[in-house]
N, C-alpha and C positions, 0 to 999 in steps of 0.2 A: 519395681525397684531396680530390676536390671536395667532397665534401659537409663535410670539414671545413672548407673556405677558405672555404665560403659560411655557414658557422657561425659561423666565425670575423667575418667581415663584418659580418655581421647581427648581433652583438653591441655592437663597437664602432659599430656606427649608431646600434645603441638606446639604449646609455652617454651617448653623442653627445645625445641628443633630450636626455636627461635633465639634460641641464646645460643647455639653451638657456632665458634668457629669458621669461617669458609674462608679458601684462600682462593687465590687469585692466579695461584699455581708460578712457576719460576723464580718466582720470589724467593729466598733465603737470609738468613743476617750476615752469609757473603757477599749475598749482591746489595747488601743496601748502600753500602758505599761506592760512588763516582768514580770514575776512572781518573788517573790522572791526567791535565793535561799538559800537552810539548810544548816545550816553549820558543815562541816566533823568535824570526831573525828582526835584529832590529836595525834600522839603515842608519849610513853612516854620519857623522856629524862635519859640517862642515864650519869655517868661519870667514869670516870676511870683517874690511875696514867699514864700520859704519860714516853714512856721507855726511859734511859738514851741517850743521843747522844752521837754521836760514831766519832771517828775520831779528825779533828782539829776543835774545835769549836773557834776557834778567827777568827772574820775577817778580823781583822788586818794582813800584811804580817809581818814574823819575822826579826827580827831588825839581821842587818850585821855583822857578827861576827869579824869581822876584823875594825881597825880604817880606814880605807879609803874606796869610794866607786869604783865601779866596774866601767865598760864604759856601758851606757845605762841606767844607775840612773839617777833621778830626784830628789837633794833633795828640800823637802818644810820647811820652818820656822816651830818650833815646830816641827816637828814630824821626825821618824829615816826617813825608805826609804820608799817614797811615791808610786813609782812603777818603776820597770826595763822591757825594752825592754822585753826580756823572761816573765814576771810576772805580767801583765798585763791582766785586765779581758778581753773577749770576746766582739766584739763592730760589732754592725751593723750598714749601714748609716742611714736606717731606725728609730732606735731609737735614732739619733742624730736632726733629726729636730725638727725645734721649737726654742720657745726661752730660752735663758743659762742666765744668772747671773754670768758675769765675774770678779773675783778680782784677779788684777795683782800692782805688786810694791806699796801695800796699798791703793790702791783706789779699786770703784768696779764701773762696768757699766752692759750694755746689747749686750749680742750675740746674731744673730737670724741666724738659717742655713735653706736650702729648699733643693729640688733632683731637683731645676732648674740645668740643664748643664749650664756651663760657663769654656771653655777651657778642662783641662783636671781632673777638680774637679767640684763639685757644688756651686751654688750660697750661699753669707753668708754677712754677712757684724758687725760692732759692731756700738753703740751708747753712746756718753760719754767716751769712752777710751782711754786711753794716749797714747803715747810712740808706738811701732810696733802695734799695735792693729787695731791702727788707717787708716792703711794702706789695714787691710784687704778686700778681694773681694770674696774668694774663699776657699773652703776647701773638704777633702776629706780622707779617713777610708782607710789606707795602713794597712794591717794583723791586730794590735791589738791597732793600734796608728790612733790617729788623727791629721792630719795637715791639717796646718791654711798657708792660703795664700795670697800675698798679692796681687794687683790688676792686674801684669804682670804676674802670677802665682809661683811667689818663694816663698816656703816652708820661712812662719817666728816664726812659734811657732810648736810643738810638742808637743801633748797631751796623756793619758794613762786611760782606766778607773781605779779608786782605789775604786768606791764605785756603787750602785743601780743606782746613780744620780751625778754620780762627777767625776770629769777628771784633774789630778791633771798634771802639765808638767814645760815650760820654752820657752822663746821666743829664738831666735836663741841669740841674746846680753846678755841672762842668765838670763832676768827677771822669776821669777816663775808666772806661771799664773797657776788659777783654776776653773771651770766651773762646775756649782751645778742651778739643778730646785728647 
């Protein structure tokens, strides 16, 4: 029975040890805070006349020299040509997701698009919109155009970038629609 009492002892001793404290030594809760650091010299600022721009500075496209338009124009209210097939900025799907701020035939609502698959475009849908909008399910970035689809997948609007943030176009029934962040 001794040797288990002293088994027993020597257990809880060693349990014991095992929860105590060690440090690491120089440690204190003076040193646990950082030192300050100095602050750099910062160099100095200079200016100069920035040099003329070169080239076409409007970014606007130029107005049609002819009274009628071409096939592959879009026009919008207020403005000449919004954009043509050919003339049309550079569009990735990638910078198309998210959500758009739709105005078509005077009203305006919300588009939202994603890189979910659905058929042979992406997922999309609108909220608040009239008319073809309302149909939509789907869309997807052919060469420099956007098309808007509707839930069986037919192409019902055609879009164009004209701007950083804007896609000026026409629903297949010729409504103008426009999409701006």
């Amino acid at each position: 029975m001794r040797v288990f009492h002293a088994a027993a002892g020597l257990a809880v001793v060693l349990a014991l040890t095992g929860c105590q404290r060690t440090s690491m030594g120089g440690f204190s809760s003076q040193d646990a805070s950082p030192a300050p650091i100095q602050a750099a010299p910062v160099p100095s600022v200079s200016s100069n006349q920035l040099p003329a721009p070169t080239g076409n500075t409007s970014q606007f496209p130029a107005a049609p020299t002819s009274g009628t338009m071409t096939p592959g124009t879009v026009q919008q209210p207020g403005t000449q040509v919004a954009a043509t097939a050919g003339g049309g900025l550079d569009v990735t799907k990638e910078s198309m997701v998210g959500n758009w701020r739709v105005s078509s035939a005077g009203s305006s609502c919300d588009m939202f698009l994603t890189l979910t698959n659905l058929g042979s475009g992406s997922r999309g849908g609108t909220r608040g919109c009239a008319g073809e909008l309302t149909t939509m399910g789907s869309w997807e970035v052919a060469g420099k155009q956007v098309v808007l689809k509707d839930r069986s997948g037919n192409a019902i609007a055609r879009l164009y970038k004209t701007a950083d943030a804007r896609f000026d176009g026409s629903t297949n029934g010729g409504q103008p629609v426009s999409l701006s962040r």
